[in-house]
C-alpha positions in Angstrom: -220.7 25.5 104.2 -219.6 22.3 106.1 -223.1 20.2 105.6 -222.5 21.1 101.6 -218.8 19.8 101.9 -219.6 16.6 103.6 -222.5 15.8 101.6 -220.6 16.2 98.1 -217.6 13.9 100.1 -220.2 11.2 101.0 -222.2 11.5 98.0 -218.8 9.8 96.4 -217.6 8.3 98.9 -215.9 4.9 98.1 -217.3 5.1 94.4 -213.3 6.2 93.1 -214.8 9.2 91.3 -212.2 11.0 89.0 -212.1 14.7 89.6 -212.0 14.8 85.4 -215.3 12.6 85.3 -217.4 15.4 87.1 -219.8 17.1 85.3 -221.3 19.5 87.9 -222.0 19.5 91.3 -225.3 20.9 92.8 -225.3 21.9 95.9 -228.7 22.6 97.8 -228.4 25.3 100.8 -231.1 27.7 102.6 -231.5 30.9 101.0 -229.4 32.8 103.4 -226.5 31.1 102.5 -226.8 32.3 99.1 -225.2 35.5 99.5 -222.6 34.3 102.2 -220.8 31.6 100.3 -222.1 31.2 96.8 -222.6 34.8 95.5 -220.8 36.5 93.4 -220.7 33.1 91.6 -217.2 34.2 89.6 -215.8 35.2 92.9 -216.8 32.3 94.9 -215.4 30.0 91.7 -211.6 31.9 92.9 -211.2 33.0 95.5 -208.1 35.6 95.9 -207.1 35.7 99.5 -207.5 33.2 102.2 -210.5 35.1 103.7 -212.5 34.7 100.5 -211.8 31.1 100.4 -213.0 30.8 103.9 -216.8 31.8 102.4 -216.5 30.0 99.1 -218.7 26.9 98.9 -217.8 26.5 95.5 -213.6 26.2 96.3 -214.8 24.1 99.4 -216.9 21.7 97.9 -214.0 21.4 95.2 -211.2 20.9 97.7 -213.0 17.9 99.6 -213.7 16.3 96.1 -210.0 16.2 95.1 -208.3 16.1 98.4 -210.4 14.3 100.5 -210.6 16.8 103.6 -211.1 20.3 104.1 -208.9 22.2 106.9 -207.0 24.6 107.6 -204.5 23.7 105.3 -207.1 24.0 102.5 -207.2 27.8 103.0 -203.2 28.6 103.0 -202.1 30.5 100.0 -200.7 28.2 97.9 -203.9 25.7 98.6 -206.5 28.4 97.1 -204.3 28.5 94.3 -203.9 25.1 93.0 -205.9 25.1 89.5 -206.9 21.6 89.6 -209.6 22.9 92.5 -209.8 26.2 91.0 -211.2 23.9 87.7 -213.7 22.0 89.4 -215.1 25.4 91.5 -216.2 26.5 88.9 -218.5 23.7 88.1 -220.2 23.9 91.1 -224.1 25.5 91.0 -226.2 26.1 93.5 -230.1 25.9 94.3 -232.0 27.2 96.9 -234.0 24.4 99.6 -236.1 24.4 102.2 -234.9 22.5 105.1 -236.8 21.4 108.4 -234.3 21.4 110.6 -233.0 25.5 109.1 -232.5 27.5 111.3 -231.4 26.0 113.7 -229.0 23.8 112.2 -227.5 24.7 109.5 -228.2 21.9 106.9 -227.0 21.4 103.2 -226.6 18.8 100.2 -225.4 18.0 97.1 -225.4 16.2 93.7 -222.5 15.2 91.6 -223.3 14.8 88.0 -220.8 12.8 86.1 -220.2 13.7 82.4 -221.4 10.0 81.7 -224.9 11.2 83.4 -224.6 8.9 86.7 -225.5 11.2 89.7 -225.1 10.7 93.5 -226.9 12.7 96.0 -226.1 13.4 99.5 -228.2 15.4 102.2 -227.2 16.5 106.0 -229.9 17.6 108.0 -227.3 18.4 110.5 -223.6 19.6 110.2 -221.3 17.3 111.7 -219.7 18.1 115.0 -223.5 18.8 116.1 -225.2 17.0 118.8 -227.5 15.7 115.9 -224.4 14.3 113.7 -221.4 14.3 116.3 -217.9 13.8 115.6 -216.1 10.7 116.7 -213.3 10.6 118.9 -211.0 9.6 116.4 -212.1 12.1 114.0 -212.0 14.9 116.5 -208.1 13.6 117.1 -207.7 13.8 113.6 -208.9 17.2 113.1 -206.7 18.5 116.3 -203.1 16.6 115.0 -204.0 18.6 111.7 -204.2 21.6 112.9 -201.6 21.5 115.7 -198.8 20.6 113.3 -199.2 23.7 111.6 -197.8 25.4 114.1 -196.4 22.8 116.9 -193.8 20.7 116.7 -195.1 17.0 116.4 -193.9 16.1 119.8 -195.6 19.2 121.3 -198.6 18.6 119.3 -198.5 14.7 120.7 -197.9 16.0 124.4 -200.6 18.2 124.0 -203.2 16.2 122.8 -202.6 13.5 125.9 -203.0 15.9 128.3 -206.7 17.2 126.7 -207.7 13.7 126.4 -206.6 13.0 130.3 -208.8 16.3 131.4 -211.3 13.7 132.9 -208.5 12.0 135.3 -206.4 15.0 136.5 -207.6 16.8 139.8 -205.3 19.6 138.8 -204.4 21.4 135.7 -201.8 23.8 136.0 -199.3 21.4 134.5 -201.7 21.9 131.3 -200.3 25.4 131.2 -196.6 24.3 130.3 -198.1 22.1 127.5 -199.7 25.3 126.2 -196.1 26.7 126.1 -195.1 24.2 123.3 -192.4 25.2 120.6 -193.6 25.9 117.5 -192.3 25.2 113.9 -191.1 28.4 112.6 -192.9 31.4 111.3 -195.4 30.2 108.8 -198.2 32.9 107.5 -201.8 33.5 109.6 -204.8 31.5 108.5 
């Protein structure tokens, strides 16, 4: 799903797309994904639970069109819900490609027709966070502060995230443990 969701995002990027202007969007996977993440096509279009959204390329490529990001976030309850996404899921088609770096990356792409008939077409031959199409540092900070506030207090989160980043200068890690330790914010459901 991810080289899908970031092709869509940088098919767009910077063009100030309206989520009302879009058409369609195409997006071109190996067969195997087919039946993973795009089939039943009603399904996939809304999901029910968390889990389903979790292998819906259709609610994924919609989320990253009209939020800019996909994370965990994206999949809470309330998130796969929202009928703004829900709306533009179900515009979202599929078609089956060959790709030379399948199988072993895991490769995708995508068009986004607008109902004025402009198009713009993205392809990844690699998923990002490969070593082909790595992550940069800031993004991978990013991604972490994201996910840590959903269940760390901010200062924990912060703490924690100094300590990773200063692996490479400690001679001992123990200390790492009490960061692990951190409080959380309170009880929020599973992802």
């Amino acid at each position: 799903m991810h080289a899908p969701i970031d092709a869509a995002a940088r098919a767009v990027a910077g063009r100030g797309i309206d989520s009302g202007d879009i058409a369609q969007v195409v997006v071109r996977v190996p067969e195997p994904a087919v039946s993973l993440v795009l089939e039943p096509a009603a399904v996939k279009a809304r999901p029910r639970t968390p889990y389903d959204a979790k292998f819906s390329l259709p609610y994924g490529v919609a989320a990253m069109l009209l939020r800019g990001r996909v994370d965990l976030a994206s999949y809470r309850p309330e998130a796969i819900a929202e009928e703004r996404v829900l709306s533009l899921a179900r515009k979202v088609r599929y078609e089956v490609a060959s790709f030379p770096t399948f199988p072993r990356a895991f490769p995708g792409a995508a068009r986004v027709v607008l109902k004025n008939g402009d198009a713009f077409e993205s392809e990844l031959l690699h998923q990002r966070g490969s070593p082909e199409n790595p992550l940069t540092e800031a993004e991978v900070c990013d991604k972490f502060r994201r996910n840590a506030r959903l269940t760390l207090a901010d200062d924990d989160a912060r703490l924690l995230e100094e300590a990773i980043l200063a692996l490479d200068l400690r001679s001992d890690v123990r200390d790492l443990v009490s960061a692990g330790r951190c409080r959380t914010r309170s009880a929020q459901p599973s992802l």
